[in-house]
C-alpha positions as CSV (number, residue, x, y, z in Angstrom):
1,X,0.0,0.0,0.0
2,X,1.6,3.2,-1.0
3,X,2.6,5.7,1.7
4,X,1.0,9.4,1.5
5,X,3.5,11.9,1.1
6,X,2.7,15.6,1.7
7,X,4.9,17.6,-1.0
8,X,5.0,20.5,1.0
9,X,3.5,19.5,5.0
10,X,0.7,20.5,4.9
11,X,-0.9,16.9,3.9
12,X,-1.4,17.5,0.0
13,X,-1.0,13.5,-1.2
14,X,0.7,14.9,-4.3
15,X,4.1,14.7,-5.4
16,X,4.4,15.7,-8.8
17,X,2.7,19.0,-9.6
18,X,-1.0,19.6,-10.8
19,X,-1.0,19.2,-14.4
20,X,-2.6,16.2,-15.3
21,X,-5.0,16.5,-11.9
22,X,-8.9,15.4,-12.2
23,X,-9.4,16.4,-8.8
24,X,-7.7,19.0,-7.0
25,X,-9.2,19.9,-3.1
26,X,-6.8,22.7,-1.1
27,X,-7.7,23.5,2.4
28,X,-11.0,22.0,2.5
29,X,-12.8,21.7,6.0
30,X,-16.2,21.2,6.6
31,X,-18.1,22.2,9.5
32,X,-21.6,20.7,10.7
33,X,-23.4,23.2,13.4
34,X,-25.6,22.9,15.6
35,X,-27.8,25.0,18.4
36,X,-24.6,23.8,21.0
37,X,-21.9,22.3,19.3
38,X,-19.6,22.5,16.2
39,X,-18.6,19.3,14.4
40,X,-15.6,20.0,12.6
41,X,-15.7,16.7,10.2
42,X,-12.6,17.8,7.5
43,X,-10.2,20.1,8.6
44,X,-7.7,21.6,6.2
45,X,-7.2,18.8,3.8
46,X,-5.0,18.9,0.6
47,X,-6.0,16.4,-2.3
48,X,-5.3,15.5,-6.3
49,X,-6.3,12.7,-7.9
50,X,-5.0,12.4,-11.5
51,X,-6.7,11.0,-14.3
52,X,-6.9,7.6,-14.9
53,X,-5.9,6.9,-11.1
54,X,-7.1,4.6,-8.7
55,X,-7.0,6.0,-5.2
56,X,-8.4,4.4,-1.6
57,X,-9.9,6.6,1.3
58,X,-9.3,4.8,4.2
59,X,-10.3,5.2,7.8
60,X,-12.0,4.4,11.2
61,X,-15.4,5.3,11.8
62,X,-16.7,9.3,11.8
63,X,-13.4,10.1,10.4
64,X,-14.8,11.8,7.6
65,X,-14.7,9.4,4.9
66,X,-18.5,10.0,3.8
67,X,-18.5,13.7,4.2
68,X,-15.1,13.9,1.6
69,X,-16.8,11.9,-0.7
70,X,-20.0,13.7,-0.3
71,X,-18.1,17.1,-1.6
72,X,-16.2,15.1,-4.3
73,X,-19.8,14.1,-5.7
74,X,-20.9,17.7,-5.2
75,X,-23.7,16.3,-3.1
76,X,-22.2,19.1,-0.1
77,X,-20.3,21.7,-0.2
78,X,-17.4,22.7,1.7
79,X,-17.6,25.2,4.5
80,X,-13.9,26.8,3.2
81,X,-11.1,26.0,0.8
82,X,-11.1,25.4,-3.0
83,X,-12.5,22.7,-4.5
84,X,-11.7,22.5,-8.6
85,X,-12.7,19.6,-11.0
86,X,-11.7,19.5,-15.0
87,X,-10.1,22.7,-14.1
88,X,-13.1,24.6,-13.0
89,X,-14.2,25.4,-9.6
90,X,-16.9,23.7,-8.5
91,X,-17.9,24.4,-5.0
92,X,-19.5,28.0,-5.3
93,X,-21.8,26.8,-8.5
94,X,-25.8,27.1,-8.0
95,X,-27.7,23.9,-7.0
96,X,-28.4,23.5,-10.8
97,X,-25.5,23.8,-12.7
98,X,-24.0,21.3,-9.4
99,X,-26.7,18.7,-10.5
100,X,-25.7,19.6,-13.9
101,X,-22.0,18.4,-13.7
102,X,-22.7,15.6,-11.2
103,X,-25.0,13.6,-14.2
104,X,-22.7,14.1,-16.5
105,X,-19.4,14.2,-15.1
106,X,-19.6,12.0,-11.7
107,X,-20.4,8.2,-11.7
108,X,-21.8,7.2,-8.1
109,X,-21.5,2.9,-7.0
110,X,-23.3,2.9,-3.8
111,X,-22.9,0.5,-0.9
112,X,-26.9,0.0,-0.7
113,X,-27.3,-0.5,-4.5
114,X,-30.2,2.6,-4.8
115,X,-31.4,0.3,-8.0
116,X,-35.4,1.3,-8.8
117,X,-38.2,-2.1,-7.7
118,X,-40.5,-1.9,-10.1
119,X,-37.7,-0.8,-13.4
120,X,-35.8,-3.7,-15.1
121,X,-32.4,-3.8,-15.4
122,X,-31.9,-1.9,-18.6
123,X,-34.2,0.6,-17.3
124,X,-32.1,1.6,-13.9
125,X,-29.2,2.0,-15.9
126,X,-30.8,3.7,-18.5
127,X,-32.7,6.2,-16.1
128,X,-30.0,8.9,-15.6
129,X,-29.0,9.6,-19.1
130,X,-32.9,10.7,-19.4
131,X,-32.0,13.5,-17.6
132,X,-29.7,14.3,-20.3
133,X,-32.2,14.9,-23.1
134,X,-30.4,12.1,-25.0
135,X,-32.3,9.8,-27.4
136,X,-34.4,6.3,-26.6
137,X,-32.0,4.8,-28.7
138,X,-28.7,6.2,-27.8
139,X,-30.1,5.7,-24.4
140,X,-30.6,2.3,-25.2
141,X,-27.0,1.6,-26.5
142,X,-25.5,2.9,-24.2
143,X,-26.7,0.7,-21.3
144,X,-26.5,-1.9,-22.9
145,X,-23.0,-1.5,-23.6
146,X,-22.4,-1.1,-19.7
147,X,-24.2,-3.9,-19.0
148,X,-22.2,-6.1,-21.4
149,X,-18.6,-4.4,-19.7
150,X,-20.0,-5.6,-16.6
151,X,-21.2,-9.1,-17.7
152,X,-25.0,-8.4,-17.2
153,X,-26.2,-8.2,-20.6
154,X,-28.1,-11.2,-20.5
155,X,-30.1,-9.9,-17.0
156,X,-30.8,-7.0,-18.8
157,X,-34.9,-7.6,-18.7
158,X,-34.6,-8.8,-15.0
159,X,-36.4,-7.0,-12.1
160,X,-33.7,-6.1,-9.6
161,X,-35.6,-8.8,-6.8
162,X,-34.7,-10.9,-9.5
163,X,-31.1,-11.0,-9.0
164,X,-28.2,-11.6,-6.4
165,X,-26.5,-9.3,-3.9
166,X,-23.3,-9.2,-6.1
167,X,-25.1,-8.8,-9.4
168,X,-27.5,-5.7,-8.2
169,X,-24.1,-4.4,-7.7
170,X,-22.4,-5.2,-11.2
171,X,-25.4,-3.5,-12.0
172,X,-25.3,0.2,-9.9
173,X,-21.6,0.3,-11.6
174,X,-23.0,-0.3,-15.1
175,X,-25.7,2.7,-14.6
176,X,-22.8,4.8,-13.3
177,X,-20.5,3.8,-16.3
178,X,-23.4,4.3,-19.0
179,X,-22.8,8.2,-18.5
180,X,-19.2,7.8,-19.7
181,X,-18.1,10.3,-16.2
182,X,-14.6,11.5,-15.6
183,X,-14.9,9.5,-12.5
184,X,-16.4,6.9,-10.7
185,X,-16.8,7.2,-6.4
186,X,-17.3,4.0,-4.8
187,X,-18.7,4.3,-1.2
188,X,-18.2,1.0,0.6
189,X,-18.9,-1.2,-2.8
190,X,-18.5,-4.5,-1.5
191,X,-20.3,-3.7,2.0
192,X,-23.3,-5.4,1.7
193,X,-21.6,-8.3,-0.6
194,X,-20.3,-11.7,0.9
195,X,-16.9,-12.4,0.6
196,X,-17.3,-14.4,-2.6
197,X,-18.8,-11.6,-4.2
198,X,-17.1,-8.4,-2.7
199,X,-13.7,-9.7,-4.4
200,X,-16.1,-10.3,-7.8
201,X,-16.6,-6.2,-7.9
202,X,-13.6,-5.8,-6.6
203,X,-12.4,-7.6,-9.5
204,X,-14.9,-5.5,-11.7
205,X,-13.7,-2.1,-10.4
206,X,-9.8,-3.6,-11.3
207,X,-10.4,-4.4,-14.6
208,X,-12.2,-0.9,-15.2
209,X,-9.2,1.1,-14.2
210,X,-7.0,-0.9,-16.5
211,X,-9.2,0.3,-19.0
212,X,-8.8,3.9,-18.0
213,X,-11.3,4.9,-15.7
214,X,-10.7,7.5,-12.9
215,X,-11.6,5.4,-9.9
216,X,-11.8,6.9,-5.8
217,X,-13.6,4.7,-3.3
218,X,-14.0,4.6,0.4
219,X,-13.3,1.4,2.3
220,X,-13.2,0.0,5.6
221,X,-11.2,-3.1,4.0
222,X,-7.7,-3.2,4.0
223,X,-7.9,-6.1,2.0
224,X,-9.5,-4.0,-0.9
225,X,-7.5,-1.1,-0.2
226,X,-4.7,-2.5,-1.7
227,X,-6.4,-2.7,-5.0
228,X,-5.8,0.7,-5.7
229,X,-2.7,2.9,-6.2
230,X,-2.8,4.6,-3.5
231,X,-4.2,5.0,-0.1
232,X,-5.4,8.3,1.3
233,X,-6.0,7.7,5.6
234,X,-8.2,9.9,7.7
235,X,-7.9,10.4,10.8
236,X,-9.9,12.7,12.7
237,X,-10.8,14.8,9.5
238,X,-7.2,15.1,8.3
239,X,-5.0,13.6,5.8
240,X,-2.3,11.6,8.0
241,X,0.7,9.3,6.7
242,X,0.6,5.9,7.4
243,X,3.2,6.6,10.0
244,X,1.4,8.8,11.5
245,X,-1.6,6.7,11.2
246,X,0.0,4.1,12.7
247,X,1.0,6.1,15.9
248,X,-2.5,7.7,16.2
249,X,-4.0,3.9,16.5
250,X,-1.8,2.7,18.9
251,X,-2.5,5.5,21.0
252,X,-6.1,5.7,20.4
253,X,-6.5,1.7,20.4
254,X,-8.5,2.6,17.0
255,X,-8.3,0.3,13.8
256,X,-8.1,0.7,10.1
């Protein structure tokens, strides 16, 4: 598992400049508040994934693992610092033109599936490209082409009760593939899998960043960590290095 390694201390997990970066986060914290408290959930953290990368957000529970991939899916915003994607800056754009970019640019696999009862296969991956104005039929080909990358094609008529834990799953990462995003965030994919078929999507998700997609997923499992290229931890709402990390468990008798 690759080490983070701030390029200038302050917990950036670059190394190598910004040019060829997807994602670029600088400073980002995010505060919830309430009537008596203040819950400071991400302070101050430094991020860049590059295209065509496969990153891992690790870390114990409440860390912030859920919030950071929130704001990468521009489902929240953060309460300060930058947050630019394709080179524009995203975090100050209107509800709209948010939703906007997230169809067409943002490919969500969810640990719970989110796939629609009563639509068939084709049709749950089909459904958010109809928010793109795009044609039946290009609609059409376009899920099925997912669903062939992900070896569904022949389910494509199935109701989702129809089907297994792992396959609903090869399913939610074909409807976030038919819209062809700049990247795919994975929260917890395997979470509600059995062993057998967590390392299946695993699998899936592997052999979809060999063939160039942009890949950044949360997990509690080191086991699956290691698929990526790298490993960003949390701790406490912070990027930490896995030395660090390792100091911060043993004093905190936390696990990651």
């Amino acid at each position: 598992m690759a080490a983070t390694s701030p390029a200038n201390g302050n917990g950036a997990t670059n190394g190598k400049g910004h040019g060829d970066a997807l994602i670029s986060l600088d400073n980002i914290t995010k505060v919830f508040y309430t009537d008596e408290v203040e819950t400071h959930a991400l302070s101050g953290v430094h991020l860049v994934i590059r295209r065509g990368e496969y990153i891992s957000i690790a870390g114990p529970s409440g860390c912030g693992k859920s919030t950071l991939l929130s704001i990468l899916g521009l489902l929240d915003s953060p309460t300060d610092g930058q947050y630019t994607l394709n080179d524009r800056p995203v975090q100050s754009l209107k509800l709209g033109e948010r939703a906007r970019i997230r169809n067409r640019e943002i490919g969500f696999i969810f640990q719970s599936f989110n796939l629609i009862g009563d639509l068939n296969v084709l049709e749950n991956v089909e459904l958010p490209l109809t928010y793109r104005g795009m044609r039946p039929s290009e609609r059409k080909e376009r899920a099925n082409q997912a669903l062939e990358k992900v070896g569904m094609g022949h389910r494509a008529r199935h109701l989702p009760s129809q089907l297994s834990g792992g396959q609903q799953q090869r399913v939610a990462v074909a409807r976030a593939l038919a819209g062809q995003p700049s990247i795919l965030l994975a929260d917890e994919p395997t979470g509600n899998l059995d062993s057998r078929n967590g390392d299946a999507v695993m699998d899936l998700l592997k052999t979809l960043h060999g063939e160039g997609s942009t890949i950044c997923m949360v997990t509690h499992d080191p086991r699956f960590a290691r698929h990526a290229d790298r490993t960003v931890h949390l701790f406490d709402g912070r990027v930490v290095e896995e030395q660090e990390l390792a100091a911060l468990e043993a004093s905190s008798g936390q696990s990651i």
